[in-house]
Biopython code that builds the backbone (N, CA, C, O; Angstrom):
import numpy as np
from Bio.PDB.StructureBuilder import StructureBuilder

atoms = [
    (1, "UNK", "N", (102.448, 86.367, 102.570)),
    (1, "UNK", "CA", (103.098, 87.654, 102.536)),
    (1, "UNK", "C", (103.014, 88.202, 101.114)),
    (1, "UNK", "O", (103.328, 87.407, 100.228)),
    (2, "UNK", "N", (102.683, 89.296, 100.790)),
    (2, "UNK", "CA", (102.239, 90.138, 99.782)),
    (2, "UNK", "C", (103.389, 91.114, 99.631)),
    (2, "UNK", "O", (104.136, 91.182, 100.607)),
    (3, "UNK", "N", (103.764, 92.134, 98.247)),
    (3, "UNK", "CA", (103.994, 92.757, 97.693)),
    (3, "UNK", "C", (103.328, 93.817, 97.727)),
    (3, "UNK", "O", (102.278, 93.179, 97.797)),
    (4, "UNK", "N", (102.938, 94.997, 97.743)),
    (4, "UNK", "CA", (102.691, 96.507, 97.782)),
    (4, "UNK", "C", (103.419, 97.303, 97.312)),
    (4, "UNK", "O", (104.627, 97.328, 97.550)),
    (5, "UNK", "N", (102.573, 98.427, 96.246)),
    (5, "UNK", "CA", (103.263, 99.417, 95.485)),
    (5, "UNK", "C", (102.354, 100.766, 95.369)),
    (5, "UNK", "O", (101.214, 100.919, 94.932)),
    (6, "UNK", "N", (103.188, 101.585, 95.866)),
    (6, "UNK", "CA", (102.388, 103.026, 95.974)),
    (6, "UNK", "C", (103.341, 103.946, 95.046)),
    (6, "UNK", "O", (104.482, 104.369, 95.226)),
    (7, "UNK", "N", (102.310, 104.107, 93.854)),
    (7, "UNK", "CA", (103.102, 105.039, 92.744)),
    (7, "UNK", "C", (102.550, 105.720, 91.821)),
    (7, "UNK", "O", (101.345, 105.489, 91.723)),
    (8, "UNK", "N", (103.010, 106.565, 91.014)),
    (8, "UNK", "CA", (102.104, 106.885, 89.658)),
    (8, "UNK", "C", (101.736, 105.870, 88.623)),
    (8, "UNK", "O", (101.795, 104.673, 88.903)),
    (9, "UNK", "N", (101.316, 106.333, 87.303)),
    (9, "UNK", "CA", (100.523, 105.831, 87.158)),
    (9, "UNK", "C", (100.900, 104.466, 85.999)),
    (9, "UNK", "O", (100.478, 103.328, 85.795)),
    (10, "UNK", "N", (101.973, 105.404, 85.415)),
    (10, "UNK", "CA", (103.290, 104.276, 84.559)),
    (10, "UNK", "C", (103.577, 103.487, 85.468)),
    (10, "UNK", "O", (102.797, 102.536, 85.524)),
    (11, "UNK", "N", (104.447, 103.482, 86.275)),
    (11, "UNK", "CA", (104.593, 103.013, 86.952)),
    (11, "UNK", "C", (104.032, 101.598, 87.746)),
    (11, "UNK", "O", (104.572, 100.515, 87.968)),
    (12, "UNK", "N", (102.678, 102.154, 88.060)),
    (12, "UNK", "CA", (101.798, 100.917, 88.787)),
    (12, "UNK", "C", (101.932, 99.700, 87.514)),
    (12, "UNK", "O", (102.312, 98.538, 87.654)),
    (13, "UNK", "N", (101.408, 100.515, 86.018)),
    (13, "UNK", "CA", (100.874, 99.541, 85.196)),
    (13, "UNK", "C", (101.991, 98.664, 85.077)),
    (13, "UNK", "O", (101.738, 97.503, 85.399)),
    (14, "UNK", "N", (103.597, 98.985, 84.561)),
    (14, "UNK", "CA", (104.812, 97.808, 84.127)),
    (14, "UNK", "C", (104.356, 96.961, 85.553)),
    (14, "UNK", "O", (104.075, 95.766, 85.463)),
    (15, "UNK", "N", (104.303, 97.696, 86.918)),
    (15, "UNK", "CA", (104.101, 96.114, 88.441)),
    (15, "UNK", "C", (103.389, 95.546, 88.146)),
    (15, "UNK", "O", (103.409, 94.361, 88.481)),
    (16, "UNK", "N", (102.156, 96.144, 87.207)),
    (16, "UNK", "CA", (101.027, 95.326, 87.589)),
    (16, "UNK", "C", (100.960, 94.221, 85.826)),
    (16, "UNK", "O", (100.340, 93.187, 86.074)),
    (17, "UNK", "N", (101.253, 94.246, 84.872)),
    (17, "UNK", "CA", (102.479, 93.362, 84.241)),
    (17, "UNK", "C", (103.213, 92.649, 84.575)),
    (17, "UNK", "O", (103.513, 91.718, 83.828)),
    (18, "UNK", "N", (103.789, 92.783, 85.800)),
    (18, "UNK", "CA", (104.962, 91.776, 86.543)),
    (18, "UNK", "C", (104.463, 90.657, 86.982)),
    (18, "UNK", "O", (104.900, 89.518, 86.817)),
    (19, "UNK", "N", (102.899, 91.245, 87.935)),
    (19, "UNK", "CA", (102.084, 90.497, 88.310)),
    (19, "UNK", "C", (101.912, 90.776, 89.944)),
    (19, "UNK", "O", (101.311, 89.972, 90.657)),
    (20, "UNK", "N", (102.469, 91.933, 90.428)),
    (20, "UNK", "CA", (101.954, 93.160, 91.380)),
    (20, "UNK", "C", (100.847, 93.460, 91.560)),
    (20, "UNK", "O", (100.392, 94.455, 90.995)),
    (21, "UNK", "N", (99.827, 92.441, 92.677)),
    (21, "UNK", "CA", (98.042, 93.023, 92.445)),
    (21, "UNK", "C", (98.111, 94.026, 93.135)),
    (21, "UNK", "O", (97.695, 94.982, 92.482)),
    (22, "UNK", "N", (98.451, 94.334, 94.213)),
    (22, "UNK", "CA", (98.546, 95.371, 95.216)),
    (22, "UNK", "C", (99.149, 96.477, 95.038)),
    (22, "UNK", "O", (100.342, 96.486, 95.343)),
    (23, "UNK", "N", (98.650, 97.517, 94.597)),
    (23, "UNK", "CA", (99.203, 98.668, 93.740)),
    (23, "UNK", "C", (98.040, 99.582, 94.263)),
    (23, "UNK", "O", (96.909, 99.132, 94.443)),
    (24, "UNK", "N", (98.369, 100.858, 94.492)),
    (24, "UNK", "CA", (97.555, 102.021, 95.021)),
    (24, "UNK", "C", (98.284, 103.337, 93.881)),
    (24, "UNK", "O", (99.489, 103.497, 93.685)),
    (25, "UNK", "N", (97.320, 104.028, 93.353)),
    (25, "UNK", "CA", (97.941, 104.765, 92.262)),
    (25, "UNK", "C", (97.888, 106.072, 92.777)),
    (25, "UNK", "O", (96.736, 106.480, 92.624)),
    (26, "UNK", "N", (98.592, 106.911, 93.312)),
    (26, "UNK", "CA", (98.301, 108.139, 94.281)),
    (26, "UNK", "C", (98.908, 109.465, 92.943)),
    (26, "UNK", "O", (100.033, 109.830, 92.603)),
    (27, "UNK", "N", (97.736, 109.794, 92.573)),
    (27, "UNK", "CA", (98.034, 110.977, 91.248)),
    (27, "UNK", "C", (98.187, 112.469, 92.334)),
    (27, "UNK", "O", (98.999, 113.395, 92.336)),
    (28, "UNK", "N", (97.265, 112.224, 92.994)),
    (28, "UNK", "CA", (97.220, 114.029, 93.529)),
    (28, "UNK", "C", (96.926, 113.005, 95.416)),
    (28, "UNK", "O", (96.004, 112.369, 95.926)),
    (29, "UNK", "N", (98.401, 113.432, 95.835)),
    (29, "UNK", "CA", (98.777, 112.828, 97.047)),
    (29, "UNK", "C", (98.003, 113.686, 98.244)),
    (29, "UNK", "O", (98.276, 114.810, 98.667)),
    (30, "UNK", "N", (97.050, 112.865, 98.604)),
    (30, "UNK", "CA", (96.604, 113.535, 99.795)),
    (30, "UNK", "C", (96.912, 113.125, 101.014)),
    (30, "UNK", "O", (96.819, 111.900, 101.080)),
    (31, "UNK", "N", (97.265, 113.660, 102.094)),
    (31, "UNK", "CA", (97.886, 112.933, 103.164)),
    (31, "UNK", "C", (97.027, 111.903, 103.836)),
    (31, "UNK", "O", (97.530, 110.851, 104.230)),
    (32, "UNK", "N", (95.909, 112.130, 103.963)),
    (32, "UNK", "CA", (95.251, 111.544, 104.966)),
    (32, "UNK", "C", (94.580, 110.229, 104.284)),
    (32, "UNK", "O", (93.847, 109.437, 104.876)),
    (33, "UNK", "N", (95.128, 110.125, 102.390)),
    (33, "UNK", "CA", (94.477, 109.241, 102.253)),
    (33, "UNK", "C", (95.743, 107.903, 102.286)),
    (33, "UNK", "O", (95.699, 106.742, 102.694)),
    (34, "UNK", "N", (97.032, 108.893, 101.521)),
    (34, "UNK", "CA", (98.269, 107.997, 102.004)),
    (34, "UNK", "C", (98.397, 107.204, 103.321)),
    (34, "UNK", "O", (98.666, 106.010, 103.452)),
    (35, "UNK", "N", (98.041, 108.513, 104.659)),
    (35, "UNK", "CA", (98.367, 107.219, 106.011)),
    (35, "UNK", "C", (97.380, 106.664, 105.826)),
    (35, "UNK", "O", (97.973, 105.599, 105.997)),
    (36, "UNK", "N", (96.080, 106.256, 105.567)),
    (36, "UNK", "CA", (95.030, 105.045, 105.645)),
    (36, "UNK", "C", (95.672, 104.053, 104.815)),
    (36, "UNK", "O", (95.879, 102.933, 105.283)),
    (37, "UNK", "N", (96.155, 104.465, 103.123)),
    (37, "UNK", "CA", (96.704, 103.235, 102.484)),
    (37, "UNK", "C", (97.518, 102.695, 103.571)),
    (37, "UNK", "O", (97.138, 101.651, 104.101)),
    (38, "UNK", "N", (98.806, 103.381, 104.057)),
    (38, "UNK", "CA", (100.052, 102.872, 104.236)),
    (38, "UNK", "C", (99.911, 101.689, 105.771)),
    (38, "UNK", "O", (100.551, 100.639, 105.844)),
    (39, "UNK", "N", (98.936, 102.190, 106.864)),
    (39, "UNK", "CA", (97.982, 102.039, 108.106)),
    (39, "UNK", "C", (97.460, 100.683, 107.730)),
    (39, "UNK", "O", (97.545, 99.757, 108.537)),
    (40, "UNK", "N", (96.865, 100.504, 106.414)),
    (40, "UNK", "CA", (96.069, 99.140, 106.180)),
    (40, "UNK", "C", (97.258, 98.579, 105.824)),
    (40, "UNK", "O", (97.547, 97.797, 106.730)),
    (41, "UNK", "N", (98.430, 98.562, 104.650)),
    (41, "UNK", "CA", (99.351, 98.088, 104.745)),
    (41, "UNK", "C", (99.652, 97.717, 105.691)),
    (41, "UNK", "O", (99.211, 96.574, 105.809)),
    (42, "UNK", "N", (100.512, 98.193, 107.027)),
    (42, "UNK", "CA", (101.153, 97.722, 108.258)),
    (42, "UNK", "C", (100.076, 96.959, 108.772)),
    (42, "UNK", "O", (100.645, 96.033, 109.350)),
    (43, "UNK", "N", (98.891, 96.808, 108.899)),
    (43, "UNK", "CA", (97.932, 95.825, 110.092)),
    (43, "UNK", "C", (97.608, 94.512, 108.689)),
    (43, "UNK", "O", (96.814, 93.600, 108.917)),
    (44, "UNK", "N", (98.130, 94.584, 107.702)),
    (44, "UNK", "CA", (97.749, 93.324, 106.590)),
    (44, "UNK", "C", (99.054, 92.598, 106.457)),
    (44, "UNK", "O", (100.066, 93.044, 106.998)),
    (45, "UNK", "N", (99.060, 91.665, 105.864)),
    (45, "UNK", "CA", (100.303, 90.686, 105.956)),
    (45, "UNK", "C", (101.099, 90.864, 104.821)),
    (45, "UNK", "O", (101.522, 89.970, 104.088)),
    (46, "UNK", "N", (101.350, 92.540, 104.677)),
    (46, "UNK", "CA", (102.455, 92.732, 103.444)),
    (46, "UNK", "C", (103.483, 92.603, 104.085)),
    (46, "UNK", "O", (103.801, 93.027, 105.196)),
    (47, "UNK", "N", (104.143, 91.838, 103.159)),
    (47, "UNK", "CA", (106.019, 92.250, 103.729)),
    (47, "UNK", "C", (106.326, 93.340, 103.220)),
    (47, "UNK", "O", (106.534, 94.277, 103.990)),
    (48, "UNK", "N", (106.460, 93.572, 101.617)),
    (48, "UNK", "CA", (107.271, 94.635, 101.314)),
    (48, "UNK", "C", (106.450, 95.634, 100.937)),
    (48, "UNK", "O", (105.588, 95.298, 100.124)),
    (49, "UNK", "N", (106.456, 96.819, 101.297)),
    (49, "UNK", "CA", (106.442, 98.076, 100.328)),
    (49, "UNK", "C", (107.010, 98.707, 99.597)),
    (49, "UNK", "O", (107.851, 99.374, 100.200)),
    (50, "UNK", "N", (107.018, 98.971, 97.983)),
    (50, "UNK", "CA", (107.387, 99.568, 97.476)),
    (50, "UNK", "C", (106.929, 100.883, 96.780)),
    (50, "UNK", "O", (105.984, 100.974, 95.997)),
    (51, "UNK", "N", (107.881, 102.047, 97.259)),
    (51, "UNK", "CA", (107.005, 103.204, 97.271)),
    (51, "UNK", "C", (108.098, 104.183, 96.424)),
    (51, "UNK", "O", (109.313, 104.126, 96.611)),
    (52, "UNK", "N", (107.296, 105.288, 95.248)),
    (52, "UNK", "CA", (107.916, 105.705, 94.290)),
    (52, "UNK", "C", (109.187, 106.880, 94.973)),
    (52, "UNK", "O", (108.774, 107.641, 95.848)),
    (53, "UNK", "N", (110.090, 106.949, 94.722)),
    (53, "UNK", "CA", (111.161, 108.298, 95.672)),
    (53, "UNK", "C", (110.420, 109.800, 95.634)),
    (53, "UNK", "O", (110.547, 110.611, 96.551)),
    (54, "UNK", "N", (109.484, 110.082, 94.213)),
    (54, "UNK", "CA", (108.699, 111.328, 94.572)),
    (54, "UNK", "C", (108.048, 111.291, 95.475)),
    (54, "UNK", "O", (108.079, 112.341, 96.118)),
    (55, "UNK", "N", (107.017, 110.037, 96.125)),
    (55, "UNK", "CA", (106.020, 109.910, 96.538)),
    (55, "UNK", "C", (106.869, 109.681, 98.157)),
    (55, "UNK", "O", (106.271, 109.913, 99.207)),
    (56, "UNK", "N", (107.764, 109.384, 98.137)),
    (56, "UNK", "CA", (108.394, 109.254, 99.035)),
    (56, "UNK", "C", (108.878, 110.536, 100.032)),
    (56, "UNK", "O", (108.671, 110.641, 101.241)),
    (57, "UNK", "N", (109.609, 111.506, 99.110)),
    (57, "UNK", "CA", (109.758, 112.599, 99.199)),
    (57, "UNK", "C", (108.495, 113.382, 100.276)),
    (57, "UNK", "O", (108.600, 113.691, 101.463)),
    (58, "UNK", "N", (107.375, 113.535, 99.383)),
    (58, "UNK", "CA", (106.307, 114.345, 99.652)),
    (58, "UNK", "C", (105.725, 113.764, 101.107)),
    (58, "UNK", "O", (105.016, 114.599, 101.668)),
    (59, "UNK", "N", (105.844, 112.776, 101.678)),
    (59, "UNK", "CA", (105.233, 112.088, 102.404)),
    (59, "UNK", "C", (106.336, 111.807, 103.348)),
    (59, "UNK", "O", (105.979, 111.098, 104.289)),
    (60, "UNK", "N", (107.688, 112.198, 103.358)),
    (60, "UNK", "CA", (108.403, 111.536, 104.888)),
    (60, "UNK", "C", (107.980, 111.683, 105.817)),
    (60, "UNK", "O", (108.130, 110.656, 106.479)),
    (61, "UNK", "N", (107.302, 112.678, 106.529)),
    (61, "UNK", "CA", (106.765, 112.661, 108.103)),
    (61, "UNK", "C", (105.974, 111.581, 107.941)),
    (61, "UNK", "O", (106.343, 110.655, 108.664)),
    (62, "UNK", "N", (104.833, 111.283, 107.139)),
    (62, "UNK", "CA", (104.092, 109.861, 107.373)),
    (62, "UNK", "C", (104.489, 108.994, 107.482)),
    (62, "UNK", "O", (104.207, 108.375, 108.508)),
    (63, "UNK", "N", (105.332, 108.436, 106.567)),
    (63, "UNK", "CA", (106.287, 107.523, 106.258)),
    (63, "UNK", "C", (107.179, 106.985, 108.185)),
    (63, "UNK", "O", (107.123, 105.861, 108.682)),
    (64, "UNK", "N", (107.824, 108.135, 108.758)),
    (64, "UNK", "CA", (108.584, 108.259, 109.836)),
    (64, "UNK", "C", (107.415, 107.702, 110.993)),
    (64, "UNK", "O", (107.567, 106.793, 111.809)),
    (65, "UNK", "N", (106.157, 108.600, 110.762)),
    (65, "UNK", "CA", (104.695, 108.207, 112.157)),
    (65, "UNK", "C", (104.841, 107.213, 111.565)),
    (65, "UNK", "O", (105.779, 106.728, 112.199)),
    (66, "UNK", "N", (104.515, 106.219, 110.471)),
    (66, "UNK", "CA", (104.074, 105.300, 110.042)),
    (66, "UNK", "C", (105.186, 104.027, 111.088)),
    (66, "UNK", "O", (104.926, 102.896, 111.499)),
    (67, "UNK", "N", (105.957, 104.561, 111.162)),
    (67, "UNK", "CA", (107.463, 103.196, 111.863)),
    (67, "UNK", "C", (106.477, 102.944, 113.375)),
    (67, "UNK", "O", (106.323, 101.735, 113.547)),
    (68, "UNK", "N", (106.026, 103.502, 114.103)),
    (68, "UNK", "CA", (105.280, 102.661, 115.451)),
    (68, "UNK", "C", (104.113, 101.532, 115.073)),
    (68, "UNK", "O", (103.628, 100.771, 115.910)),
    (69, "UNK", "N", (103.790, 101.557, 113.822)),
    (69, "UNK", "CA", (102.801, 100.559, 113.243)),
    (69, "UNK", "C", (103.612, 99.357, 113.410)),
    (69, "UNK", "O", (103.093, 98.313, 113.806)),
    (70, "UNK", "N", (104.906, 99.444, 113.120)),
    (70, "UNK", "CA", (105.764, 98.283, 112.556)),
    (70, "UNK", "C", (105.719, 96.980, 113.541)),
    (70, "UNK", "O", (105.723, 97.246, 114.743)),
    (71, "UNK", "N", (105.697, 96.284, 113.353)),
    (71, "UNK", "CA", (106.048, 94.528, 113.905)),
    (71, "UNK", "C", (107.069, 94.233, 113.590)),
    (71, "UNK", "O", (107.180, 93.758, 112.460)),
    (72, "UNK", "N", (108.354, 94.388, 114.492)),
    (72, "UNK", "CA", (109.323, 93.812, 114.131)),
    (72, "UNK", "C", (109.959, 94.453, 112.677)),
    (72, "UNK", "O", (109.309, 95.471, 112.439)),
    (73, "UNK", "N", (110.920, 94.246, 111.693)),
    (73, "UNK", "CA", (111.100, 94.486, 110.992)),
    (73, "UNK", "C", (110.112, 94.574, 109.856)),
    (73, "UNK", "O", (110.469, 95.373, 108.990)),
    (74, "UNK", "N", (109.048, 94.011, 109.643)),
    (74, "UNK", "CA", (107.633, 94.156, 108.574)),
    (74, "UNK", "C", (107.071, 95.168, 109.065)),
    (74, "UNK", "O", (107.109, 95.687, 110.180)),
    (75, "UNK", "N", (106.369, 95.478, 107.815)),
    (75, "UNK", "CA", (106.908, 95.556, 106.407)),
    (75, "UNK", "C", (108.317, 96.244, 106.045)),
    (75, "UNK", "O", (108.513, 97.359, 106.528)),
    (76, "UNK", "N", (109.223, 95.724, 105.311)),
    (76, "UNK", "CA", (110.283, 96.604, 104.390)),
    (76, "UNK", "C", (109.622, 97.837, 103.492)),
    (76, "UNK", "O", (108.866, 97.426, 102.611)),
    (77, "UNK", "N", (109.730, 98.836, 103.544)),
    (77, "UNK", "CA", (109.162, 100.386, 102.791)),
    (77, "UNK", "C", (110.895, 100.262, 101.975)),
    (77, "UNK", "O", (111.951, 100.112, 102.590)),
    (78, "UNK", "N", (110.729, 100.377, 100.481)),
    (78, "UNK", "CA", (111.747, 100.261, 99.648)),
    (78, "UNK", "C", (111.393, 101.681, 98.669)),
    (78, "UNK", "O", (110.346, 101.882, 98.053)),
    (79, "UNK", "N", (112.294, 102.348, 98.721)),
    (79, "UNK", "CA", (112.071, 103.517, 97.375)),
    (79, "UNK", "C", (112.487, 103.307, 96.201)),
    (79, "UNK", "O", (113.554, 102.733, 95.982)),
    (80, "UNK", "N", (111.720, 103.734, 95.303)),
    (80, "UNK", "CA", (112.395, 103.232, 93.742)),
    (80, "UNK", "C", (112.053, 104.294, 93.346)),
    (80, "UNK", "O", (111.308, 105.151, 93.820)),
    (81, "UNK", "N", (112.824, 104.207, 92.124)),
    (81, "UNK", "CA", (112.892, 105.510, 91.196)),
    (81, "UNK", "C", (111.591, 104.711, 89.903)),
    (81, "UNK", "O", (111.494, 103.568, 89.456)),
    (82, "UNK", "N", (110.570, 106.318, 89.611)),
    (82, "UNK", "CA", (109.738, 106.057, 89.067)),
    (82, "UNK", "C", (109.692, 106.110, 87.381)),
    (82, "UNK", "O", (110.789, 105.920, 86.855)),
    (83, "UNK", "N", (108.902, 106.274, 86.747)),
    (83, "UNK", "CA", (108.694, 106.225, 85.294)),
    (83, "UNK", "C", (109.607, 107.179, 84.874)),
    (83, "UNK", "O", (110.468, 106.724, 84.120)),
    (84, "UNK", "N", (109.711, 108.683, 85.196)),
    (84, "UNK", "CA", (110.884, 109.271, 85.254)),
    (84, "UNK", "C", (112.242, 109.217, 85.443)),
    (84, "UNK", "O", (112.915, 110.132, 84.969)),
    (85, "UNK", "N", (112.696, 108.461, 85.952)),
    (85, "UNK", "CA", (114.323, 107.855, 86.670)),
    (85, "UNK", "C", (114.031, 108.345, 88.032)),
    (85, "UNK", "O", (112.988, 108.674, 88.598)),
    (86, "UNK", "N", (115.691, 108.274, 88.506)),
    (86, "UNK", "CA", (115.917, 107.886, 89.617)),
    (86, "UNK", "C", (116.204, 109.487, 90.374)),
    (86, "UNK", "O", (116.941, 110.269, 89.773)),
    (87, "UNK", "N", (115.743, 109.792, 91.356)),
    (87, "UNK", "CA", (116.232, 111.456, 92.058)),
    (87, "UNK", "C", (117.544, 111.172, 92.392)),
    (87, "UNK", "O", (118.063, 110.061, 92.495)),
    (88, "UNK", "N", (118.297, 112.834, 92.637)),
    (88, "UNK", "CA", (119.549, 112.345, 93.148)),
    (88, "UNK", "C", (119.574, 112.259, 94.504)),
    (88, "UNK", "O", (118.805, 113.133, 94.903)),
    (89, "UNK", "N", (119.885, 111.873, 95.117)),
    (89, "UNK", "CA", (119.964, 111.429, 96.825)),
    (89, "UNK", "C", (121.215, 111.470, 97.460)),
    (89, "UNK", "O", (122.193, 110.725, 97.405)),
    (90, "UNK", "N", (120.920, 112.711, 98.197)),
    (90, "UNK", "CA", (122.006, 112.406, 99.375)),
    (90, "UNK", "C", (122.664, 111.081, 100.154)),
    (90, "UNK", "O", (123.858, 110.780, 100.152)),
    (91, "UNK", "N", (121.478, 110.302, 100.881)),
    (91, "UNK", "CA", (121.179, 109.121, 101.520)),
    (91, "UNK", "C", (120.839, 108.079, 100.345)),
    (91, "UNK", "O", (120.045, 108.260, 99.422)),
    (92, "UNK", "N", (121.677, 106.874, 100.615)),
    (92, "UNK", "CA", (120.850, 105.794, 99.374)),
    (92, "UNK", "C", (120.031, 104.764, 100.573)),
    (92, "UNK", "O", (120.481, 103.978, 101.407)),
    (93, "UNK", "N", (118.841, 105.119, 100.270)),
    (93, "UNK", "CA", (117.848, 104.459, 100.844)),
    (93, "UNK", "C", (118.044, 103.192, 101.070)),
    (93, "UNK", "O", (117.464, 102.686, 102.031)),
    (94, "UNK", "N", (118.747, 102.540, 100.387)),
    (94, "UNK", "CA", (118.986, 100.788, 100.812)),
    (94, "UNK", "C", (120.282, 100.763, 101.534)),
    (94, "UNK", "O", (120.484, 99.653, 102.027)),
    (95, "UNK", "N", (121.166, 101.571, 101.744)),
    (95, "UNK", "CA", (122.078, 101.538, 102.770)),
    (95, "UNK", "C", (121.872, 101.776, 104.005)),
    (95, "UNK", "O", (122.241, 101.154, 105.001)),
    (96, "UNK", "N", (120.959, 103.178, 103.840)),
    (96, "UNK", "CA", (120.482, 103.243, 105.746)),
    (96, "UNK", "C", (119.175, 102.127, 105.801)),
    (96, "UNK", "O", (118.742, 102.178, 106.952)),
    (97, "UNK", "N", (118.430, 101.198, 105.042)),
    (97, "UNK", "CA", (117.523, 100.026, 105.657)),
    (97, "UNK", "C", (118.417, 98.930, 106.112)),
    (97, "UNK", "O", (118.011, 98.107, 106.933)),
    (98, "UNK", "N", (119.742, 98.879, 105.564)),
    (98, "UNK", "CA", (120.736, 97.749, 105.949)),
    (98, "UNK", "C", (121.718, 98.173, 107.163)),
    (98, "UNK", "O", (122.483, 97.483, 107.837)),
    (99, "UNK", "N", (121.396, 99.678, 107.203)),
    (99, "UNK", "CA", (122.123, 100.093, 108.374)),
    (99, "UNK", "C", (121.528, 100.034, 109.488)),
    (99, "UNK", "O", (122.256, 99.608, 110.384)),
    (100, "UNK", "N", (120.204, 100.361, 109.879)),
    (100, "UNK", "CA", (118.900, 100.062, 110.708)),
    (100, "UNK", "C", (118.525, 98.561, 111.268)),
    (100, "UNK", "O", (118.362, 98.220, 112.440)),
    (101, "UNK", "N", (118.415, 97.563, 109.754)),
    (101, "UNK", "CA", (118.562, 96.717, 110.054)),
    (101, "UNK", "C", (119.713, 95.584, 111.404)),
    (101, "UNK", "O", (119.661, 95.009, 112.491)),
    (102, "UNK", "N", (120.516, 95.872, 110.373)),
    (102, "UNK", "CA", (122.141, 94.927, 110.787)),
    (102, "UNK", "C", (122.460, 95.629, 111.788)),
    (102, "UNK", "O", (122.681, 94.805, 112.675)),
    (103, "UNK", "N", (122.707, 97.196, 112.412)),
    (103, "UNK", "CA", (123.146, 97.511, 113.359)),
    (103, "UNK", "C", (124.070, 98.585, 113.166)),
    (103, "UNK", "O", (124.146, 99.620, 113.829)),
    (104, "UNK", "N", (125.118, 98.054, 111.691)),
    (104, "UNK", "CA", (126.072, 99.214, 111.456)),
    (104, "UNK", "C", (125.936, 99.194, 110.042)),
    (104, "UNK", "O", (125.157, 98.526, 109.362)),
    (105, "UNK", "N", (127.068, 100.271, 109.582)),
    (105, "UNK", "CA", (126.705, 100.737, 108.279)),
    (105, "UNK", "C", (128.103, 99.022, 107.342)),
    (105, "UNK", "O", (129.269, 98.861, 107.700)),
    (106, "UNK", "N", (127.788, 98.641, 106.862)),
    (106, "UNK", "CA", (128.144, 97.707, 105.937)),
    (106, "UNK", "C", (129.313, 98.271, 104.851)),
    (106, "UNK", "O", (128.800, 98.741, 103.836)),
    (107, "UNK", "N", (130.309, 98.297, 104.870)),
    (107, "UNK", "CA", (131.182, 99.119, 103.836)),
    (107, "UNK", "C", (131.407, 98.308, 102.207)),
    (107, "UNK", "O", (132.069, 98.861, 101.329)),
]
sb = StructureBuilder()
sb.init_structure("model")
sb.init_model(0)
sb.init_chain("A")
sb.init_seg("    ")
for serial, (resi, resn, name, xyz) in enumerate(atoms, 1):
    if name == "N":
        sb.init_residue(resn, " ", resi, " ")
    sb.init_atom(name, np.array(xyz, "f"), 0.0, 1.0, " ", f" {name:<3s}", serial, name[0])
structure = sb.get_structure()
């Protein structure tokens, strides 16, 4: 099980420092090339994805088609805040994956 990171370009480099091989650097987001990354992701044996909250942003309908790929709970799609910080968010993305998950919302 592998690690995956879809982000700019700061960004990729500190993961790929960490020791993050699997890194896709999406500068000028095109859709159709995002669902092929994200498509090979789900049919490869990543567990997690980690994907930047801009990149996240720009891409939710894919992101949403992308959930019938899924097996079971794999891969986890995690948003992080990029080289820039963190957006402000209505929804905190790791509460509704634990809410989805587990069943209810966790107080």
């Amino acid at each position: 099980m592998e690690i995956a990171l879809i982000g700019d370009k700061h960004t990729i480099y500190g993961f790929r420092l960490a020791g993050i091989k699997k890194t896709f650097l999406i500068e000028d987001s095109r859709q159709e090339d995002i669902r092929g990354i994200l498509k090979g992701l789900f049919e490869d044996s990543t567990a997690l994805i980690l994907i930047t909250e801009k990149i996240a942003e720009e891409i939710r309908d894919i992101l949403k088609e992308m959930d019938r790929f899924r097996k079971g709970i794999m891969p986890i799609i995690l948003q992080i805040p990029d080289s820039g910080g963190p957006l402000i968010s209505k929804v905190d993305p790791m509460r509704e994956l634990i809410k989805r998950t587990v069943g209810f919302e966790i107080a």
